[in-house]
N, C-alpha and C positions, 0 to 999 in steps of 0.2 A: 504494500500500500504506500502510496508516496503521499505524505501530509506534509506541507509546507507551513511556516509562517510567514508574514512580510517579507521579516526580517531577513529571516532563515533561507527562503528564498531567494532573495537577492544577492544575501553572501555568496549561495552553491553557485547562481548563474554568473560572477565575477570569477571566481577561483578557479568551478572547475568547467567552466564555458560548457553548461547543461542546458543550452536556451531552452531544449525543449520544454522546461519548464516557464516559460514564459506563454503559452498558449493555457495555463494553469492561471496565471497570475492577472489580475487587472492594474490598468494601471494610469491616471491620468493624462490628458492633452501631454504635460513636461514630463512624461517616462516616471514620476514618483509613483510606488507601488501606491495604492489605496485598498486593496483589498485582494482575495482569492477565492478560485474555486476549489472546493475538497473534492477530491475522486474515490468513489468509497467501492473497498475491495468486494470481493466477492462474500469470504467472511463477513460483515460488515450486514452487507446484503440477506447473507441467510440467519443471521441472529436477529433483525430487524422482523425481518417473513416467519422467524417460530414464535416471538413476542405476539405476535397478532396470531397464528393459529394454535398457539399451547393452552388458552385458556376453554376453547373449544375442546380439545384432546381430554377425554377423562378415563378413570382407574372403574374396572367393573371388581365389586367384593362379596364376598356370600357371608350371611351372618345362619350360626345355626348354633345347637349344643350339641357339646360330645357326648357321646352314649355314656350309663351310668359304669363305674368301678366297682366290681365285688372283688375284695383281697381279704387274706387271711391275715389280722392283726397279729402279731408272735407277743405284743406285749400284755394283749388281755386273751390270748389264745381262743380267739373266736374270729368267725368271718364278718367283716363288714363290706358295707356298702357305700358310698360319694354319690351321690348325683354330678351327673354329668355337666360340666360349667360351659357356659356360651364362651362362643369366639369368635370373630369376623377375618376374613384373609383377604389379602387381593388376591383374584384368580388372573384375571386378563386387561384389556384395554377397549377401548371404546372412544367415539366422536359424535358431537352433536349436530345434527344434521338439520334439524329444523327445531330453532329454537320455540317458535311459536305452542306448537302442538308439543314439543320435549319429547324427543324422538331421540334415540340414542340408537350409533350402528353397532355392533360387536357383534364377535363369531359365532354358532350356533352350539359351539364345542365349549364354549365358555359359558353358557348358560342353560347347558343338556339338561340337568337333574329338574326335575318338577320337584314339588315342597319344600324348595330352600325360598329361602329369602334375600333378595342379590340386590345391592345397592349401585349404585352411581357415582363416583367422587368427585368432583372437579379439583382444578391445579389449585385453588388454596383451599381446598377439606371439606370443602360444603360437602356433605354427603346427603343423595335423594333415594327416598324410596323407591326401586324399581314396581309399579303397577301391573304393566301387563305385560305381555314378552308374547312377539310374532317369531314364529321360528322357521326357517325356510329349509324344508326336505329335499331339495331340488341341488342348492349349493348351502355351503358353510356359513351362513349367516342369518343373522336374528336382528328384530329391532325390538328395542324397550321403547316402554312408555315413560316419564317420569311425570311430577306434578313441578311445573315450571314456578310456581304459585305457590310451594312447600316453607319456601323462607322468603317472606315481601323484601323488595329491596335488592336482594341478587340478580346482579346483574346475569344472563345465560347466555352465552353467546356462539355461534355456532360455525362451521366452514363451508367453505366455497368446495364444491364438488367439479373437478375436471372433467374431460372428455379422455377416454379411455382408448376410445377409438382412432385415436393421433394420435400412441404412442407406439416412438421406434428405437427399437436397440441401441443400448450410448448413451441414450441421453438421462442423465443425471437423476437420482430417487432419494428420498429423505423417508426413514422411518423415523414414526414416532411409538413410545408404548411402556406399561409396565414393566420393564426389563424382569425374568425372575421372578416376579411374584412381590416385587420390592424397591425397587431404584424405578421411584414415575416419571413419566415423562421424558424417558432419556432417549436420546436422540442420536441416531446413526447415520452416515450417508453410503451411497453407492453408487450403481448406474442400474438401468432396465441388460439384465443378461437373454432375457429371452422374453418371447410372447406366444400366447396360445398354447402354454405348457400342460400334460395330464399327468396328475398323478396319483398317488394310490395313500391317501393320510391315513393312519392309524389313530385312533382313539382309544389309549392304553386302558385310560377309565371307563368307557362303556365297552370294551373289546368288541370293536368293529372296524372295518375298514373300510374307506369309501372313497370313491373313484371321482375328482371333481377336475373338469376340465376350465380353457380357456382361461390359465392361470397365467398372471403377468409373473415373471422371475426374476429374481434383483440380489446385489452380492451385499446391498443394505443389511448388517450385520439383524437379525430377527430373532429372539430368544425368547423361553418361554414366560409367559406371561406377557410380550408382544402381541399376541393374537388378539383381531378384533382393532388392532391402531390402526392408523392410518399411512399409507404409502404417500408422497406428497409427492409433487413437482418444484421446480427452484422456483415456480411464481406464489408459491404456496397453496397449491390447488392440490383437491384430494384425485388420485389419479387410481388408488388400489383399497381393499380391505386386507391388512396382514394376515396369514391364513395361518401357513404351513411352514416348517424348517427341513431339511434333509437331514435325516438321522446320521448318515455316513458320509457328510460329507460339509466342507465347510463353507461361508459365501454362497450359498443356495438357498435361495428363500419363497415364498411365492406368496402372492397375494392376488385375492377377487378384485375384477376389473370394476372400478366404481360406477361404470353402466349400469351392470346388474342392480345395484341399491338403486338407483336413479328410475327405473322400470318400473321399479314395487315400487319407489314413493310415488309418481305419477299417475299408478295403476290405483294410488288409495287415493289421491287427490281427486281424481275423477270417479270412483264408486266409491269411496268410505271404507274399503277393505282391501287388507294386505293378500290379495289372491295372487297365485301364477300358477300356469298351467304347469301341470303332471299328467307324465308318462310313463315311468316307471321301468327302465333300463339301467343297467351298467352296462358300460363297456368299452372297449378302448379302440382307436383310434387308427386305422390301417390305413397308413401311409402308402405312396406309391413307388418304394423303394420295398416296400412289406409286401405287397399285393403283387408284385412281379415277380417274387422271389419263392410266393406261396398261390401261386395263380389263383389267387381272391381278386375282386373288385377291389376299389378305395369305399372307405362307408364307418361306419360304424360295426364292429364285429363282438356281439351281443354276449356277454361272461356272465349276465343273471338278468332273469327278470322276476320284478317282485311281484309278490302274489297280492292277487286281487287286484293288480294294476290296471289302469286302460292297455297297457301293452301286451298283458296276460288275455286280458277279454278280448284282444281283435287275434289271441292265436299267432303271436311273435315267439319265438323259441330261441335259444341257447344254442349259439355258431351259426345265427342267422346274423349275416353282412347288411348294416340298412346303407342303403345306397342314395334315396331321395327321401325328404322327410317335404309335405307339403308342396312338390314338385321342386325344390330346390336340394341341389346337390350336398350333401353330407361335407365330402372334400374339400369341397369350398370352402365350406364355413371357416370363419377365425376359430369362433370358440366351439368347432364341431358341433356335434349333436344338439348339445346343452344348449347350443346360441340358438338355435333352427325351435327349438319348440318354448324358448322364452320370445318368439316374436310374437307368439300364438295365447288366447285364451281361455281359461276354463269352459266346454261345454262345446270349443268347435271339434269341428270333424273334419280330420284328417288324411288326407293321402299318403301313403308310404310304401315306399317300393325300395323290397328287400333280394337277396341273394340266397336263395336257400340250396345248399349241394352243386347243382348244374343248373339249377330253373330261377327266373325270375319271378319272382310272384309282387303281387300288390294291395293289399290291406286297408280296410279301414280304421283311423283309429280316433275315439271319441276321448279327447283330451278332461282332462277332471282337474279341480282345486288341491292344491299342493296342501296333505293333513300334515 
């Protein structure tokens, strides 16, 4: 960063003949300095751009009790019993997306258990009650509700949400998030390493595994308790949902493309309800480097379908290749599959033309409300 004074200025461009600093400098009709312009660094720049979106970034907590203690006292040789004492933790991370209604985004892995009671934090402690919790089956994300109105007087304030859709490898990514379960707010940078990533996240605590595509990928340093923060842009626009980390592997992080949240809030602003269509597939993603080498089509090549799904009911099976979903091609898609039936809404019906053995076949399938 080059910061000059008057002064200081005018010494460097006598001694050490720097005039370029003179397109810096202003300076009267008779050449006497009278003032300067500051050139502010890059740093500069992104401490400015977190001050204005950290108060939006907040800490999601679960408050609950421990289950009760039965031990054998040795000192009165009888067993007793403790009731279990309350505790509150930080689990993960979260952003306010719309202050008005107090709307908070964070991961759906961060707020899975039903019967807890999960709070809100903002950057200086206010803590809200979470209300109601939309949870989305579809990809990795939930929205709380909170009561904006909980403390008169607090200020709430919320972030600017990007286009996800212009984003290309390179260019520059900012996490934010509960680092660990403990260090809020802290702040990493990196670059976008990849786009339209699929991959297969583990959820140790409900042991499942689930397959979420059209992941943005970033070497933004991501840790647990990150999940649910926000990916930024250097303009300070939210551009991702933090998701996932690679267990084996370092600088590999991935985060939901902030479209998908943008979809469901438009989709409630206009009916009053957090719906998106369901179809009810896993499956991964056959490349044209895949499909030449295993003479498939490109498509979707189907590793489960859930029961009692719309894609159970239209008679979709396991090593069925989907190749068009609503006459647009699978391959194409950015975010494959998942993008192709998040254009779409509960209750319509759909085209899909799959690969099944040697035969083409073609299906109907009535899309349903993501439970």
């Amino acid at each position: 960063m080059i910061a000059t004074s008057s002064v200081g200025g005018a010494i460097l461009d006598r001694v050490y003949n720097w005039s370029f600093l003179d397109k810096y400098i202003v300076r009267d009709a008779g050449g006497v300095v009278v003032g300067e312009t500051r050139i502010i660094s890059e740093d500069d720049s992104l401490s400015t751009m977190l001050e204005n979106v950290g108060p939006a970034v907040v800490t999601v907590a679960v408050k609950g009790t421990r289950p009760d203690r039965v031990f054998f006292d040795w000192n009165s040789f009888g067993v007793k019993q403790e009731k279990g004492e309350e505790f509150q933790q930080d689990i993960g991370s979260g952003f306010i997306v719309d202050a008005k209604n107090g709307f908070v985004v964070t991961n759906r892995h961060v707020v899975g258990q039903d019967g807890l009671e999960y709070k809100v934090i903002t950057i200086e402690g206010t803590e809200y009650k979470v209300q109601n919790i939309y949870r989305d089956q579809v990809n990795d994300m939930a929205i709380l509700k909170i009561d904006v109105n909980e403390f008169p007087g607090k200020k709430v304030t919320q972030v600017t949400m990007g286009d996800s859709d212009k984003l290309k490898v390179g260019q520059k990514a900012i996490a934010i998030g509960t680092a660990l379960g403990e260090f809020r707010n802290t702040v990493t940078t990196g670059v976008i390493s990849g786009l339209g990533r699929g991959i297969s996240a583990t959820d140790f605590f409900a042991g499942v595994v689930e397959k979420i595509d059209g992941l943005i990928q970033t070497d933004a340093a991501i840790n647990p308790g990150n999940s649910g923060g926000p990916l930024l842009d250097t303009k300070g626009e939210v551009i991702g949902v933090n998701t996932a980390v690679a267990g084996d592997g370092q600088g590999v992080g991935f985060a939901l493309p902030i479209n998908v949240i943008k979809e469901v809030l438009t989709n409630f602003n206009s009916t009053g309800q957090f719906e998106r269509a369901y179809f009810g597939v896993k499956y991964k993603l056959v490349d044209k480097q895949t499909a030449v080498m295993n003479d498939l089509p490109q498509g979707a090549f189907v590793v489960e379908v859930v029961k009692d799904s719309p894609a159970e009911k239209a008679g979709i099976l396991v090593e069925d290749v989907i190749v068009k979903f609503g006459g647009e091609k699978v391959a194409e898609a950015k975010g494959g599959l998942g993008e192709l039936v998040s254009k779409h809404k509960a209750g319509e019906k759909i085209s899909v033309e799959l690969w099944r053995g040697e035969d083409t076949k073609i299906v109907s399938v009535t899309l349903e409300v993501s439970k």
